[in-house]
N, C-alpha and C positions, 0 to 999 in steps of 0.2 A: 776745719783743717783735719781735724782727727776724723771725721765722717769720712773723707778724701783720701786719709792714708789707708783706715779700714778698707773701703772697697776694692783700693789698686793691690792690696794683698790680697785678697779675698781673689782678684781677676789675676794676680798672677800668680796665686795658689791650682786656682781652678785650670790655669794652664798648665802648669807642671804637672799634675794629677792627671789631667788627658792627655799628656805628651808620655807621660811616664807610662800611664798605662797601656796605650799603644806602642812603646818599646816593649815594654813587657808582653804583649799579648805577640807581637813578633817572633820575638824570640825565643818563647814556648813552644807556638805553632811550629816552626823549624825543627824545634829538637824533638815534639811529637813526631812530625811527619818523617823525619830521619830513622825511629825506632822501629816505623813498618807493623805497627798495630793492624789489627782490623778494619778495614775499611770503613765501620759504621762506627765502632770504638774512636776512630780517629776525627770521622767527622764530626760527631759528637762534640769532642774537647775542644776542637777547635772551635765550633759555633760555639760553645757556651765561655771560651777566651773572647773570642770576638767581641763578644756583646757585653761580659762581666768580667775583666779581666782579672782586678785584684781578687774576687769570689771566685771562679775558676780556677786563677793560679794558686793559691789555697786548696783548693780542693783536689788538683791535679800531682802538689808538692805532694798529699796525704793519702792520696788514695788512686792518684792514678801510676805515678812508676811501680813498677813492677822488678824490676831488675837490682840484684843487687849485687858489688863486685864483692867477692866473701875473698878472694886469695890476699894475699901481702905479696910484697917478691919477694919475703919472708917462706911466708906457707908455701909458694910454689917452690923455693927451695928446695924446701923440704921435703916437700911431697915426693921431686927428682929423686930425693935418696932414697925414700920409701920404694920407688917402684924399681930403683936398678942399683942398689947400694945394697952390702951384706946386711942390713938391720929390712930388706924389702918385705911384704906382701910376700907372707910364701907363691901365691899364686905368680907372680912379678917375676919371679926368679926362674933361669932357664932350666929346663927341665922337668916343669912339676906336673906332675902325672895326675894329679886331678883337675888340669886342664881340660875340657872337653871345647875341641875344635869346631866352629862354626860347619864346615862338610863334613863332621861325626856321622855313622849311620847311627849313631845313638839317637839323633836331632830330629824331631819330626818336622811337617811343612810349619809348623806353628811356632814350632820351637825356635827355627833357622829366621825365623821373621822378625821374630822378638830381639837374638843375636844381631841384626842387622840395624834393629831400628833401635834400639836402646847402646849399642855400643859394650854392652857388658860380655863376656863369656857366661856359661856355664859350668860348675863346679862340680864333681860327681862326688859319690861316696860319704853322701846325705845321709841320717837318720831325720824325720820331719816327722813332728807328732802335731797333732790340734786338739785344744780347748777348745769349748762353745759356753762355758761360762765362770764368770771371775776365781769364783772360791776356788774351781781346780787348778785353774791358769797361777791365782795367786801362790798356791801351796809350792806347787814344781818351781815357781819361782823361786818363793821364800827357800825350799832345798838346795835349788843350785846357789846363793847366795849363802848359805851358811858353810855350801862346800868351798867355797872362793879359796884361794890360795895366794894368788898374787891381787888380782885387782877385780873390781866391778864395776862396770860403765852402765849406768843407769839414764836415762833419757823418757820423759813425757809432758803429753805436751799439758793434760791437767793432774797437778797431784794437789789431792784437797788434804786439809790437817785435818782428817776426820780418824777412826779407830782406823780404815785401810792404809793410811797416809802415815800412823803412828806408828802402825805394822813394819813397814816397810823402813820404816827412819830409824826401829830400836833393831832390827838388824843388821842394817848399813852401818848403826854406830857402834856395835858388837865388832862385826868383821874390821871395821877401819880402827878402835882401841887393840885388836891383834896385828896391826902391824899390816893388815891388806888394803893396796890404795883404791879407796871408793870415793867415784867419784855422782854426783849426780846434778844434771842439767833439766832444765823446765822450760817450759816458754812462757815469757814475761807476760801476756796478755790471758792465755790458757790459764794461770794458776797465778792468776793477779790476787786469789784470795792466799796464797800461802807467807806465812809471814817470816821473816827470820828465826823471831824468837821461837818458834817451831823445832826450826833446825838446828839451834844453838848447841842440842848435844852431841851433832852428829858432825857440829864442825871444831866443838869442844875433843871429839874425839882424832882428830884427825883428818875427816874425811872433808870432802871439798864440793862447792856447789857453784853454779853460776847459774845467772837467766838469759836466755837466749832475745834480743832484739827488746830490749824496756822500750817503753813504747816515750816516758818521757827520760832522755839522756844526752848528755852533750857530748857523746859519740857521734861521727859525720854521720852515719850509716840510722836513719829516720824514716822508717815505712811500717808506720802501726797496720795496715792493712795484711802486711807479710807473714805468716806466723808458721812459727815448727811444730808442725802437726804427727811428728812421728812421736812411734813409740818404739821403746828399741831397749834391749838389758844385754847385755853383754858381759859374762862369766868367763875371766881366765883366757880367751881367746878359742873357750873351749864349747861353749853351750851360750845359745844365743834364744830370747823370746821376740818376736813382732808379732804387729795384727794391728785392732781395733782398741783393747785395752788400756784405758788412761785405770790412774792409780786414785780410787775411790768408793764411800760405801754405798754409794746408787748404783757403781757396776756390781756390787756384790746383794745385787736386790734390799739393799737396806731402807732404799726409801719408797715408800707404798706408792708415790704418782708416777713411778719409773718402771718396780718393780712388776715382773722377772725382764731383768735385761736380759736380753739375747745378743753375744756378742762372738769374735773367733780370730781366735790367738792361736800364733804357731812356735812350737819350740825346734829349732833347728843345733842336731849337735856335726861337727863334719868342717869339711873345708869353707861352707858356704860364710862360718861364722866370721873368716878374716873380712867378706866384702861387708859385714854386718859393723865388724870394728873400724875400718874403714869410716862406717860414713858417721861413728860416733867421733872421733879424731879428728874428723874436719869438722863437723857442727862447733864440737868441743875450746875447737882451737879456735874458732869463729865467736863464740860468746866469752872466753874466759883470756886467751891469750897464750895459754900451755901450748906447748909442742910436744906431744905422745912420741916422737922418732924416737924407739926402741925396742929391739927385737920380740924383748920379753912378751910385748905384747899382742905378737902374731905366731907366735907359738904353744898354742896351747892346745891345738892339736897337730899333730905333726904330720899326718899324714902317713903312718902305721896301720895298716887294717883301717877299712872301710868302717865308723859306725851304721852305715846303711846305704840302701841302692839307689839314692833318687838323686835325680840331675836337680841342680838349685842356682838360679839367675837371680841377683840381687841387685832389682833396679832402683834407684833415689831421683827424684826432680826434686824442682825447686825454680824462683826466682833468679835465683845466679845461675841457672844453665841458659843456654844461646836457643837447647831447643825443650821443648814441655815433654820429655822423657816418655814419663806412666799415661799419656796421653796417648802419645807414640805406640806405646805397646798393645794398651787397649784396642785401640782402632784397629792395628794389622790383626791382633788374635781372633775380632770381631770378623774381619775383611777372610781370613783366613780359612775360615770352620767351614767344616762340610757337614754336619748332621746335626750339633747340640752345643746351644750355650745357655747356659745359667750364669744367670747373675744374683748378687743379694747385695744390696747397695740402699743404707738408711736416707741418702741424699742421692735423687736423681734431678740433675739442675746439667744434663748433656748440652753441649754446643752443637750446632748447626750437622758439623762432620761425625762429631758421635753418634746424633740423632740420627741424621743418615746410614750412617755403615749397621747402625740396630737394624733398622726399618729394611735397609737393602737385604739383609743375609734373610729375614723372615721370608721376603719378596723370591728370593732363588730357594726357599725352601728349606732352610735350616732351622730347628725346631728351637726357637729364642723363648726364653723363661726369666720371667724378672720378680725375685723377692722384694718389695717396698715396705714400709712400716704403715699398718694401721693408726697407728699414735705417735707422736714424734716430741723429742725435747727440744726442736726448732719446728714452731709452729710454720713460720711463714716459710721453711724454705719446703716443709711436707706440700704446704700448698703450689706453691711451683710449680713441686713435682709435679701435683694433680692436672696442670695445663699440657704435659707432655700424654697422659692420655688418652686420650680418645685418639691420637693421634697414632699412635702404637696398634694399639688394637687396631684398626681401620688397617696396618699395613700385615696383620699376621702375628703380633709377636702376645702372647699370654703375660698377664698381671697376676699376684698374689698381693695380698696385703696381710702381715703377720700379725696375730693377737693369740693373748694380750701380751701389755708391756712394749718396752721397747728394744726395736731392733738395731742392731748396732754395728753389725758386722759387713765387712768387704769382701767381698770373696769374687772372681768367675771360675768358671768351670768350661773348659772348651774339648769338646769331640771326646770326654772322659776320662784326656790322656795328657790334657797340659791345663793348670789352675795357678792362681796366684791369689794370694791373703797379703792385707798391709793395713796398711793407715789411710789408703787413696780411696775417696768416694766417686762417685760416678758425677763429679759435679766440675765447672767450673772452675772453683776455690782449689779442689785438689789440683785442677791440672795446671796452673796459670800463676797460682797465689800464695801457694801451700809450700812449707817441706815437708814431703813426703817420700816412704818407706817404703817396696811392696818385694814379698817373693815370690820368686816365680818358681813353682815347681811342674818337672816334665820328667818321663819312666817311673819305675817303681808302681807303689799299688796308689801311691796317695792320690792323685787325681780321681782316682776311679770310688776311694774313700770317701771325698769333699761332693761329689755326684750323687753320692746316697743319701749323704747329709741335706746334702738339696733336697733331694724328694722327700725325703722325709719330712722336711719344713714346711715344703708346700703343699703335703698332707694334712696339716692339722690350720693351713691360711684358709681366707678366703679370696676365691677367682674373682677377679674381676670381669664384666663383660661391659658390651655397650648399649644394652638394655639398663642394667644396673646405672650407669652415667647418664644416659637421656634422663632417668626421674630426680635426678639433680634439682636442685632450687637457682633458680635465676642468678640470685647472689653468691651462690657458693663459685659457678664458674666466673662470674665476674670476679672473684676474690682471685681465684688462679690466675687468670689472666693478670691483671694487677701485678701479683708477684712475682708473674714472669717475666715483668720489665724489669722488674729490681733484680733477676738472677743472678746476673753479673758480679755483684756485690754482695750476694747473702751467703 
């Protein structure tokens, strides 16, 4: 009798378990297919629900949505009063003269593409400096940070407790025991090694921290694959840093298997800095719960005398936009150029259309230049890369590979007269997976600055050709290949 009762559960376990799993593998498949993925992205999840529902659906909960809703009807509130309420976005508010209008003759064909495809304006009456490596980035930092007045919005996405990390924490606890509100945000999975007890004096002092997306939380909002890749300081509303720069002493060549990092940071003083505070104020408000709505904090330059001449578009993606933004832009400045693009990008892991719009502008004759890293602190996505070329070459476009050390920096360079620096790599992850940061600057001399800086980089690389890749070993292009099926995910 007991042998009898075990089986009939056992066969009406086994039923529930296939019925259950094909509800479930239904009603995944649906809401995949409603999302409008990629075609082969889509068919994909679907075959591997099909066939493995509960392991699929798992894998699809963790690693396949992509989308996340970051507003409240809270923050959308808000944000309403932000852009047309007396505390707005100086930019927001009628009349503001460092508006620069989409049909500007200030706007070149690159410029007006970028405007169109990203939705941003551009902001005139820029000062835009660049670093190329840490110790100088850090110091102008560490100045503008002692000069704080009212507040500091601090944002990366690794900060390690190491002497860099220390640096950075006995200042922020300095300026926040004088009464200036510092604030600093990390991302949960980037700086999984930073500990509280770390920051104990800096929140001892006042000042205030959050993690952006912990990867374990009983928060609804669960996508460990998502993470905030930006890097972002934000001074007074007055002087602003982005680029490549996380907060650490392997950027500052401290560790010998990294060491000389090469990396490039922009310091932005000007109007461009409120689109800068901007995207600290929704991250901010997205990991901690604060509402920044006050004036105080988009006034810190007002908009008296130009600090400088350069036109500054400040573009953000992310998971919660509808469209992949720094994607967007990349491709039209790509599609765009008539003579010259440089790129320098430590991850090249391009999709289909990237890949394309590269290969196309070599093909019409546009002189295309790609900095890569000879050495990489991600082994497997360096080799990725190495599967995109022989394929580049074969269409026209020149490789460099930097040594030594490692390369770190994002930059393009298009026609010598419009460049952008951020946090966005030339990969997948940044377009699709990432938050990310980039500026975009156009007039003035700095593009034509970030163009020398190229050359000069790719002065002391070495070219690749496709003599040099035919004497390849068997296994080495097998290994590329290989991690070009994983790109997606690295």
């Amino acid at each position: 009798m007991t042998h009898w009762l075990l089986q009939h559960w056992q066969a009406v376990l086994t039923v529930l378990t296939t019925v259950g799993g094909y509800l479930l593998a239904f009603a995944l498949i649906v809401r995949i297919v409603d999302e409008r993925k990629e075609a082969a992205a889509t068919l994909a999840w679907i075959l591997l629900i099909a066939f493995l529902p509960y392991l699929g659906a798992l894998l699809y909960v963790t690693l396949g949505r992509r989308r996340v809703r970051r507003r409240s009807r809270r923050r959308r509130l808000a944000r309403g009063l932000l852009e047309r309420g007396p505390d707005a976005c100086p930019h927001h508010r009628e009349g503001c003269t460092s508006l620069v209008r989409e049909d500007s003759a200030q706007l070149d064909e690159v410029a007006i593409q970028a405007c169109r495809v990203a939705g941003e304006p551009f902001l005139a009456g820029n000062a835009v400096d660049v670093y190329l490596e840490a110790n100088r980035a850090y110091r102008h930092m560490i100045e503008a940070i002692d000069g704080a007045r009212h507040h500091v919005h601090l944002m990366s996405y690794i900060f390690r407790p190491d002497q860099a990390g220390r640096l950075f924490v006995e200042r922020l606890q300095k300026k926040a025991a004088q009464g200036v509100e510092v604030r600093l945000l990390v991302d949960a999975v980037g700086s999984h090694r930073l500990p509280d007890s770390f920051l104990a004096p800096l929140l001892a002092a006042g000042g205030r921290f959050a993690r952006f997306m912990p990867v374990f939380s009983l928060r609804p909002v669960w996508r460990p694959q998502l993470r905030n890749h930006r890097k972002l300081l934000v001074v007074d509303g007055r002087v602003a840093f982005t680029g490549g720069l996380n907060i650490g002493a392997e950027y500052q060549g401290r560790k010998k298997k990294y060491a000389p990092w090469r990396d490039t940071q922009v310091r932005v003083e000007g109007p461009a800095c409120w689109r800068l505070q901007e995207v600290f104020v929704d991250d901010w408000f997205f990991a901690s719960g604060e509402n920044l709505q006050d004036r105080l904090y988009w006034e810190g330059f007002t908009g008296e005398g130009s600090p400088g001449e350069n036109l500054v578009q400040v573009v953000e993606s992310g998971p919660d936009r509808e469209r992949d933004t720094i994607h967007a832009v990349f491709f039209s400045a790509v599609c765009a150029a008539r003579h010259r693009i440089y790129i320098t990008t430590p991850y090249l892991v391009p999709d289909n259309a990237m890949l394309t719009a590269i290969k196309t502008a070599a093909w019409r004759g546009v002189d295309v230049r790609l900095l890569l890293p000879g050495n990489s602190d991600l082994p497997l996505v360096k080799w990725a890369g190495r599967s995109f070329y022989r394929e580049l070459l074969e269409a026209g476009v020149r490789l460099y590979e930097h040594s030594p050390g490692i390369l770190h920096a994002k930059t393009m360079v298009v026609d010598g007269s419009w460049c952008t620096v951020g946090s966005a790599n030339l990969d997948i992850r940044s377009f699709r997976l990432n938050f990310e940061v980039n500026v975009v600057v156009s007039g003035g001399d700095f593009a034509g600055r970030m163009e020398r800086i190229f050359r000069d980089d790719i002065s002391r690389a070495d070219e690749l050709t496709l003599e040099k890749l035919s004497g390849e070993p068997r296994l080495a292009r097998f290994t590329a290949s290989l991690c070009r099926v994983l790109s997606p995910v690295l």
